[in-house]
C-alpha positions in Angstrom: 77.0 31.3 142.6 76.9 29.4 139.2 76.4 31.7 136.0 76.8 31.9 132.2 80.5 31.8 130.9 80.0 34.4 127.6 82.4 34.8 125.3 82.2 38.3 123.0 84.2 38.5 120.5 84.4 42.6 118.6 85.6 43.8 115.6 88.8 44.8 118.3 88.8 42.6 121.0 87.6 39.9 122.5 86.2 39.6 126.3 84.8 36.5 128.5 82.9 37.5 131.3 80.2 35.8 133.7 76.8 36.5 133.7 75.4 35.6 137.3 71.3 34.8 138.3 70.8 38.5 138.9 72.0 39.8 135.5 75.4 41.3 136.7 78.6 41.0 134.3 81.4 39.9 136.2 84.9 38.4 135.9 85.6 40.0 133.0 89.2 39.5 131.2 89.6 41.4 127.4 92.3 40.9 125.0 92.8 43.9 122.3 92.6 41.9 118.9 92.7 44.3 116.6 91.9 43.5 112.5 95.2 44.2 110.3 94.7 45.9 107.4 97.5 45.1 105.1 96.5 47.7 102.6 93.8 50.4 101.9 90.2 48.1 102.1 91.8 45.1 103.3 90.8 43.9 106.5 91.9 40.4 108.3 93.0 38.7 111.4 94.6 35.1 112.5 91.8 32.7 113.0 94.2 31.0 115.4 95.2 33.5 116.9 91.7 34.7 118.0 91.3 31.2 119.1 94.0 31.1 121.5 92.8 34.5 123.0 89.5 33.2 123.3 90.6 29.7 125.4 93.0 32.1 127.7 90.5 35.1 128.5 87.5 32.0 129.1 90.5 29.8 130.8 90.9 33.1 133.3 87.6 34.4 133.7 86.5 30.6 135.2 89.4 31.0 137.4 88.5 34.2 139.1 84.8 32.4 138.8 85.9 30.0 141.2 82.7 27.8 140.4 81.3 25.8 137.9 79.6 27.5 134.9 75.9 26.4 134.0 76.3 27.3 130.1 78.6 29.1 127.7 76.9 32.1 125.5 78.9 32.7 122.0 78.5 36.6 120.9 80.3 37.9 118.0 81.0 39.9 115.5 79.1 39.2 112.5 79.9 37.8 108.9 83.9 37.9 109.3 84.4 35.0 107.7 86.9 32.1 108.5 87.5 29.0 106.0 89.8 26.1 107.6 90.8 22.6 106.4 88.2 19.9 108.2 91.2 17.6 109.1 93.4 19.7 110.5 91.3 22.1 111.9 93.7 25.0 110.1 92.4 27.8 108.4 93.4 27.6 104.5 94.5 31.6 104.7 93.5 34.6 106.8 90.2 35.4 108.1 88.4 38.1 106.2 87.0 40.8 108.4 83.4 42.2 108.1 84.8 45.3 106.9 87.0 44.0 104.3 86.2 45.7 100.8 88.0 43.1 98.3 85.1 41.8 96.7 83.5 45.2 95.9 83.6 44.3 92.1 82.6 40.6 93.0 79.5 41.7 94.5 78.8 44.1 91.3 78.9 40.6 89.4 76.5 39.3 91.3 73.9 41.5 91.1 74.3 42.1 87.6 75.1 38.3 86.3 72.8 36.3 89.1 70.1 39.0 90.6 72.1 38.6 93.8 71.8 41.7 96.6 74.8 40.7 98.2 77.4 43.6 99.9 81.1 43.4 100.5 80.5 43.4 104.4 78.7 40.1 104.0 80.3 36.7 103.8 79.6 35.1 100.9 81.6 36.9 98.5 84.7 36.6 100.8 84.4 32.7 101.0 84.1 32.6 97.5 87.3 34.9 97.3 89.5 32.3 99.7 88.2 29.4 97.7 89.0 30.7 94.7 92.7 31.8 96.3 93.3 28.5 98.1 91.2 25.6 96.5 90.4 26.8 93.1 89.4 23.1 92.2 87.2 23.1 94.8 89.5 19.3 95.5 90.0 20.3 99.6 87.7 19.2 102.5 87.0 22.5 104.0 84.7 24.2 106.4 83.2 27.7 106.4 82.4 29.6 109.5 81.5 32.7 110.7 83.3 33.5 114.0 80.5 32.2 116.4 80.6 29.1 114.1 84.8 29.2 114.7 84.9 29.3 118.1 82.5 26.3 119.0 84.5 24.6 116.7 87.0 25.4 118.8 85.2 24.9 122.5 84.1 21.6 120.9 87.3 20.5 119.5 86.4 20.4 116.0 83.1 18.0 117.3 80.3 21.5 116.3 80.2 22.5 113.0 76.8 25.4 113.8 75.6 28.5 113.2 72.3 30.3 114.7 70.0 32.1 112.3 71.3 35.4 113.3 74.5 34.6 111.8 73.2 32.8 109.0 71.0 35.7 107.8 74.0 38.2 107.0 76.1 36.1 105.0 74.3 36.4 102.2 74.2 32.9 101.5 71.1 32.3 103.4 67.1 31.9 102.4 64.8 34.1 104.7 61.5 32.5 103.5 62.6 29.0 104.1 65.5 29.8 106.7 68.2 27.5 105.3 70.8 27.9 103.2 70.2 29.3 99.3 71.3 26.5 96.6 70.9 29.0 94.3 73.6 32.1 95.6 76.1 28.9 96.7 75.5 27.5 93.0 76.3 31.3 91.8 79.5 31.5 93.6 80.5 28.3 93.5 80.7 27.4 96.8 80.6 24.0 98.0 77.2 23.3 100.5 79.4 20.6 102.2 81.3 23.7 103.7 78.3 25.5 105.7 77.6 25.0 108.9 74.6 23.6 110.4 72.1 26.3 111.5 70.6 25.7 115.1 69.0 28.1 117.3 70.0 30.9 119.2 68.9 29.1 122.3 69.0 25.8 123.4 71.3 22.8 124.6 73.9 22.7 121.6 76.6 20.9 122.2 79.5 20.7 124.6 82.5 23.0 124.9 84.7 20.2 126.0 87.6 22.1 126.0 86.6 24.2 129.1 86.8 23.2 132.6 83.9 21.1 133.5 82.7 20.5 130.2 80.0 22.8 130.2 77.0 22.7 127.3 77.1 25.3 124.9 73.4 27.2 125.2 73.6 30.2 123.4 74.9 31.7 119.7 73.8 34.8 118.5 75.3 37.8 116.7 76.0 40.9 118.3 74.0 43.5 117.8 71.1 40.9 118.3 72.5 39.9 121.7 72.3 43.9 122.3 68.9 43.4 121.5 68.2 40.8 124.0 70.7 41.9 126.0 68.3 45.0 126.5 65.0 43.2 127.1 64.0 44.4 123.4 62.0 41.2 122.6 58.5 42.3 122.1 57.3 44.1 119.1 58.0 47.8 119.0 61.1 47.4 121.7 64.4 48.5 119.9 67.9 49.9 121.0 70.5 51.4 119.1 74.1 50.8 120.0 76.4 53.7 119.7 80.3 52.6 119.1 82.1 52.9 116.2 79.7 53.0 114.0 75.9 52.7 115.0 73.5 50.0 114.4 69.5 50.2 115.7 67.8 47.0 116.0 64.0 46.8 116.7 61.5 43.3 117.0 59.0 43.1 114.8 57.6 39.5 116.5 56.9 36.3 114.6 55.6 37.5 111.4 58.2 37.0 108.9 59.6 39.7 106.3 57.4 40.4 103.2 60.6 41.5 101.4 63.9 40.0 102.2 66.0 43.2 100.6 66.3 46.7 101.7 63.7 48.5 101.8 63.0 51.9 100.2 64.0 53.6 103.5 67.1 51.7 103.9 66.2 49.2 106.7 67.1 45.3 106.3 64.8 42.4 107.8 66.7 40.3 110.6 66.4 37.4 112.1 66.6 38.7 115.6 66.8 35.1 117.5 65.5 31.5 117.5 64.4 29.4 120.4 62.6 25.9 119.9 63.0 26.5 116.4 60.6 29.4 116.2 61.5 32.5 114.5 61.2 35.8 115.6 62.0 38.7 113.5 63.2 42.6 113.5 64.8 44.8 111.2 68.2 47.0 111.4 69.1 50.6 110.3 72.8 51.6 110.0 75.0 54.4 110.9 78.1 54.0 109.1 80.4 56.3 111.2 79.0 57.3 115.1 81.6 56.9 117.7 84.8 57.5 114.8 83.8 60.9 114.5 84.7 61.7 118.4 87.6 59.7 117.3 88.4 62.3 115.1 87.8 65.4 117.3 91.0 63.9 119.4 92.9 61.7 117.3 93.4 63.9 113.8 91.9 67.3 115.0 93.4 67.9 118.6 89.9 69.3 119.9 90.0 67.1 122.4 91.8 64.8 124.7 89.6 62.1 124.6 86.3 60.5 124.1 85.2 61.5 127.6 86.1 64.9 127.2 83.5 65.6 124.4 81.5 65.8 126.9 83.1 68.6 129.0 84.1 70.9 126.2 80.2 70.7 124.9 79.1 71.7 128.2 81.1 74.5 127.4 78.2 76.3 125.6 74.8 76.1 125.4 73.6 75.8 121.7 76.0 75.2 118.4 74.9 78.9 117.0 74.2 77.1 114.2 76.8 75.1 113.0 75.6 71.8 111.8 77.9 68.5 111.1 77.1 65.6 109.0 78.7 62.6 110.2 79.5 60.9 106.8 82.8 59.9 107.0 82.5 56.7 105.7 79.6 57.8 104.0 75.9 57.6 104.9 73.9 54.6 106.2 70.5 54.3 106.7 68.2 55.6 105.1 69.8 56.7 101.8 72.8 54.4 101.5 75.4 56.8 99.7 79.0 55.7 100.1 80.2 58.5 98.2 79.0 61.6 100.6 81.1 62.5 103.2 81.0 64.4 106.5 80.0 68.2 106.4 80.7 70.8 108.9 78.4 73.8 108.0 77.2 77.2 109.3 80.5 78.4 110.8 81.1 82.4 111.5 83.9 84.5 112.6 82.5 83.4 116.6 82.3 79.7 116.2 84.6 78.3 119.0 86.2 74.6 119.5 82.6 74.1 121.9 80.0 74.2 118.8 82.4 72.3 116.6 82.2 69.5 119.3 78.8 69.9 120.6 77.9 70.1 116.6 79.7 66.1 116.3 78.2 65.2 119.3 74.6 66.1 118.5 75.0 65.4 114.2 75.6 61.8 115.6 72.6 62.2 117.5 70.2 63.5 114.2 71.6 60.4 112.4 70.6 58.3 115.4 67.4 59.8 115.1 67.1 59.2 110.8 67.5 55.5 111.7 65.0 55.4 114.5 62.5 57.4 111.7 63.1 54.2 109.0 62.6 51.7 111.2 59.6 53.3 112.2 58.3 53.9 108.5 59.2 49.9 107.2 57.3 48.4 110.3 54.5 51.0 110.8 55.3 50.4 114.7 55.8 53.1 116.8 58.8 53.1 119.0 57.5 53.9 122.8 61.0 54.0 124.1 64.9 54.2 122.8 67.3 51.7 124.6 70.9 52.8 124.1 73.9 50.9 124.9 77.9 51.5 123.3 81.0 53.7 124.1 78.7 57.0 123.3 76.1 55.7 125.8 78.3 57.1 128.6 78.1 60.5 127.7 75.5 62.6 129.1 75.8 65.7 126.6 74.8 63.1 123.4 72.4 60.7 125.4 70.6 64.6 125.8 70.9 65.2 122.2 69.5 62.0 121.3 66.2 62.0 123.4 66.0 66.0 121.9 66.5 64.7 118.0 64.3 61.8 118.0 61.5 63.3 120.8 61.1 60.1 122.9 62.4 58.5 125.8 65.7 57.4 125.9 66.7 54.3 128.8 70.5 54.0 129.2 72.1 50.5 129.5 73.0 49.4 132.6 76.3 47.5 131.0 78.1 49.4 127.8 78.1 46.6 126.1 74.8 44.9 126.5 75.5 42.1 123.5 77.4 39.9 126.7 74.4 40.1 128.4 72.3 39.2 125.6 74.1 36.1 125.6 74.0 35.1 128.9 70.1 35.6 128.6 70.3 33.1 126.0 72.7 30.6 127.1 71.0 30.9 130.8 67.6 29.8 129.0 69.1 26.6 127.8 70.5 26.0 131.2 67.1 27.3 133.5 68.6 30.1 134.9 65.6 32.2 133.7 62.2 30.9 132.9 61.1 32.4 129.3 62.1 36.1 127.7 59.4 37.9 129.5 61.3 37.2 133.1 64.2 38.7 130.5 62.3 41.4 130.0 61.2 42.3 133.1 64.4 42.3 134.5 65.5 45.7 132.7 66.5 48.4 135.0 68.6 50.8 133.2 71.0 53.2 134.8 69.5 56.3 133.4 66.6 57.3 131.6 67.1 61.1 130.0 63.4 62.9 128.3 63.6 64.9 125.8 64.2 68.7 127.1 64.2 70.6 123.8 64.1 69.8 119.7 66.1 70.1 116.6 64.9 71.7 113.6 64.8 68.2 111.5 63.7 69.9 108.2 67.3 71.9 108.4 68.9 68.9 108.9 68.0 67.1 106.2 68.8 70.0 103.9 72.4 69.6 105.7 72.6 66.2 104.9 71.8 66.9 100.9 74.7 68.9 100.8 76.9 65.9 102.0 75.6 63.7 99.5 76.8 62.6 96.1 80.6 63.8 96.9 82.0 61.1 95.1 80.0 60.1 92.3 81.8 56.9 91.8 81.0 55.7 95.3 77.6 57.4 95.6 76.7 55.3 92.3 77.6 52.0 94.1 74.4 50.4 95.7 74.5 47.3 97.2 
């Protein structure tokens, strides 16, 4: 049976899988890839590297295919950004990783010398930071991609220079009202427009990986946490999902009515472009959770509470109600909607009788209040009610949070059927290019998730926002950064 070939590239591996007629993910072959971080802040990986993982995991997933593929889907991490010499198809120095922080006091400059919003986890001060390292005469013939636009480069050899809007959007270097690339913010940094990509859609027949087995057409490009969206049947206004890994990222469709403000907003939620097909927009918006999944990482790897992320779970289960104990899960610092990177996680309420259960049923369900603060922005900047949460990501899997979840925000919460729906979302994509599905609303009537948990009790949310006052403003250098 002929399907998609996706690729999916993370922040720590990469997979290729096939996604068949009936929306199953099979064949799937990962490679850890880990980012390096050569210092505190610093965060990069071999562009060529990543490349090489990427032909061998698509190279064996076709294999075990044993059939011809009817498109390739690109999914990927967002705004890591890769410069490489046109020619020789090289990259000039390392790729910079969406988490890299070495341009903090670049983006500071910005703002304050140009009336540029730009953050450090975006791309455009980072491609201004490797020119400026490599080709400070701006003299070389380089190229600039994000990773989607570096691996059909690579699929293609070196024939697709492309980018879809949803990659476009957070590099900072792009123009929401007319959806192209800003003169102005490439002027500012002095970054060459010969370098950027052209922007197609998210959908649609877009060149040929040619590199692959059969030569199949590349049909789909979208970043990852908008291939969650689709990947969930989120494409109608008011749909959203939030995916729960490392950190946590809600995405919800607003439909085609463009932004009326291309910055965050007051309650810390940032217009999207959630996906293109025959070149019409449609739009959402995202909320953040700086720290979700990395705060069960914690429990086992630096505390000992547990043995892994499974057994959150099972210790939770071991009592009822936290007694009180609240945790604020601000490692990193807090997201949406305040935006402080200077607070920092806070583990209140404990007594003489609080056990190693309410310390980690108190993680578990502090993730869970955060999920619901972003769910409460989104809600406020769009004025659309949320009927129904769609959850996909690591944490999805376990019962005791999915619970806590439904319980903070009070609504319905469906459970992917795949952890990581972004492959799927892909697949949807590419599969429209290639006819495998008709339009989105065949996509999303296809959703059948493997759980759907109602809300069976309620937090006390006014307590929980006092908590989270208390873990603000720890370090006033940070907290006075905003971005």
């Amino acid at each position: 049976m002929s399907g998609v070939l996706v690729i999916d590239v993370g922040t720590s591996g990469l997979r290729a899988a096939i996604v068949t007629p009936d929306a199953a993910v099979e064949h799937v072959t990962y490679i850890r890839f880990p980012a390096q971080s050569p210092s505190p802040g610093l965060v990069e990986f071999d562009a060529q590297v990543m490349a090489r993982h990427v032909l061998d995991a698509a190279n064996a997933t076709i294999a075990e295919h044993r059939d011809s593929v009817a498109a390739v889907g690109i999914t990927n991490q967002r705004a890591s950004t890769v410069v490489w010499d046109r020619t020789t198809g090289e990259p000039i120095g390392p790729a910079l990783g969406w988490q890299d922080l070495r341009t903090v006091v670049e983006c500071i400059v910005a703002r304050s010398e140009h009336d540029l919003a730009l953050a450090p986890n975006q791309s455009a001060t980072k491609i201004a930071w490797l020119l400026n390292m490599y080709d400070p005469e701006r003299s070389r013939d380089l190229a600039f991609g994000t990773v989607d636009t570096w691996i059909a480069w690579v699929l293609s050899e070196g024939v697709l220079h492309i980018t879809d809007h949803t990659n476009a959007a957070i590099t900072g270097l792009y123009d929401l009202a007319t959806r192209s690339w800003s003169e102005r913010a490439c002027k500012a940094l002095g970054i060459p427009m010969t370098m950027l990509p052209t922007i197609v859609d998210s959908s649609g027949s877009l060149g040929t990986a040619s590199v692959l087995p059969g030569a199949p057409m590349i049909g789909g490009m979208i970043g990852d946490q908008q291939g969650s969206l689709v990947g969930q049947g989120c494409v109608r206004p008011g749909h959203a999902k939030v995916t729960f890994g490392t950190g946590a990222m809600l995405d919800m469709c607003t439909g085609s009515k463009p932004p009326r403000d291309h910055r965050r907003s007051g309650n810390g939620t940032f217009p999207i472009v959630a996906w293109t097909r025959n070149d019409e927009p449609h739009w959402g918006v995202e909320a953040i959770m700086l720290s979700a999944g990395s705060n069960v990482e914690w429990l086992y790897e630096d505390m000992g509470l547990i043995d892994n992320a499974a057994h959150s779970h099972d210790v939770a289960s071991q009592c009822d109600s936290t007694d009180g104990v609240t945790f604020v899960p601000a490692l990193l610092g807090l997201g949406t909607p305040r935006w402080d990177y200077g607070a920092r996680g806070a583990l209140l309420g404990i007594t003489r009788g609080t056990s190693r259960p309410h310390i980690v049923r108190a993680v578990l369900e502090g993730i869970a209040q955060r999920g619901a603060d972003l769910v409460d922005a989104a809600e406020a900047d769009t004025r659309l009610a949320i009927p129904v949460l769609r959850i996909d990501g690591g944490m999805s899997v376990n019962p005791t949070f999915v619970q806590a979840f439904a319980n903070a925000c009070g609504k319905t919460v469906e459970v992917s059927p795949v952890t990581e729906a972004t492959t799927l979302g892909a697949g949807y994509l590419a599969g429209l290019a290639a006819g495998i599905w008709r339009d989105l609303d065949e996509v999303a009537d296809s959703w059948a998730p493997s759980s759907t948990v109602e809300p069976n009790s309620s937090f006390d949310r006014d307590r929980w926002r006092t908590a989270v006052d208390r873990s603000a403003g720890w370090i006033p250098d940070l907290s006075a950064l905003d971005f």
